[in-house]
N, C-alpha and C positions, 0 to 999 in steps of 0.2 A: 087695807091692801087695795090696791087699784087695778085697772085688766079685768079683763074676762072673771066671770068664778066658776075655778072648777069645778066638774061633778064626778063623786064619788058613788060609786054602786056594788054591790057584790056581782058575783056576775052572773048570777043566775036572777036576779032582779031590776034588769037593766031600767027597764019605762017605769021605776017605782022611786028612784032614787033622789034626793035634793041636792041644791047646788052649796058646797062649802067654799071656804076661802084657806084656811090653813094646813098644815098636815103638824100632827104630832106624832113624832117616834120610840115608843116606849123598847124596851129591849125584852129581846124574847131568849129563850136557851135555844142552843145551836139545835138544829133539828128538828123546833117547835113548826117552825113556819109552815113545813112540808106536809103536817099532819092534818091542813082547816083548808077552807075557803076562803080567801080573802076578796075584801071588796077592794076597787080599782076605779081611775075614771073610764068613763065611757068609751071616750077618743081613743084614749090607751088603749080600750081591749081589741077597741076596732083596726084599730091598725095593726096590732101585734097578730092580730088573724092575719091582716093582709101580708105585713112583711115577715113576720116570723122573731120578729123582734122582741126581750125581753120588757115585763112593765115593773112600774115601782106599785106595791100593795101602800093601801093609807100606816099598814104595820112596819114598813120599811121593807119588805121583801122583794126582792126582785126576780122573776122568773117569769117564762114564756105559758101564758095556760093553753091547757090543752085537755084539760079531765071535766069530766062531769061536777061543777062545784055543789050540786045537789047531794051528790053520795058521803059527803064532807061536813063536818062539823062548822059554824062560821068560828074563824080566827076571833079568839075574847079581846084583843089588844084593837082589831079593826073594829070587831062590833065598839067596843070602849068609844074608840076614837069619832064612829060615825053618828053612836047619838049624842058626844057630847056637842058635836057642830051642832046637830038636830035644833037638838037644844037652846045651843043658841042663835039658831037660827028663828025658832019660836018665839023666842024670849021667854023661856021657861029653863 
């Protein structure tokens, strides 16, 4: 992939997070999304502060945050997806 590489972070973890290049979207049951924390890019959350505008989660979720992602379980489909970058990002 060529461009910029995104970064993905939960978003209670902002200055911790690595730069990925792809997103995978596994499927979740209706109503799963609402229950985790999902990690997001950075720029995403930033703006969506500023304009109120909704973002894409790496799980495919779309919505505007606004909760404490601390009080919240992380999403198993974003955790999934963020270390498998990790990963290959390490090359491990």
């Amino acid at each position: 992939m060529s461009g910029p590489v995104p970064r993905f972070v939960r978003l209670s973890e902002l200055e911790t997070a690595t730069p990925t290049e792809t997103i995978i979207q596994p499927t979740l049951d209706d109503g799963d999304h609402d229950r985790f924390a999902h990690f997001a890019r950075k720029a995403d959350i930033v703006k969506s502060a500023v304009t109120g505008r909704p973002i894409v989660a790496l799980c495919g979720k779309v919505w505007v945050p606004g909760r404490n992602p601390d009080r919240y379980p992380v999403c198993p489909a974003c955790k999934e997806i963020y270390q498998h970058k990790k990963a290959e990002e390490t090359g491990g």
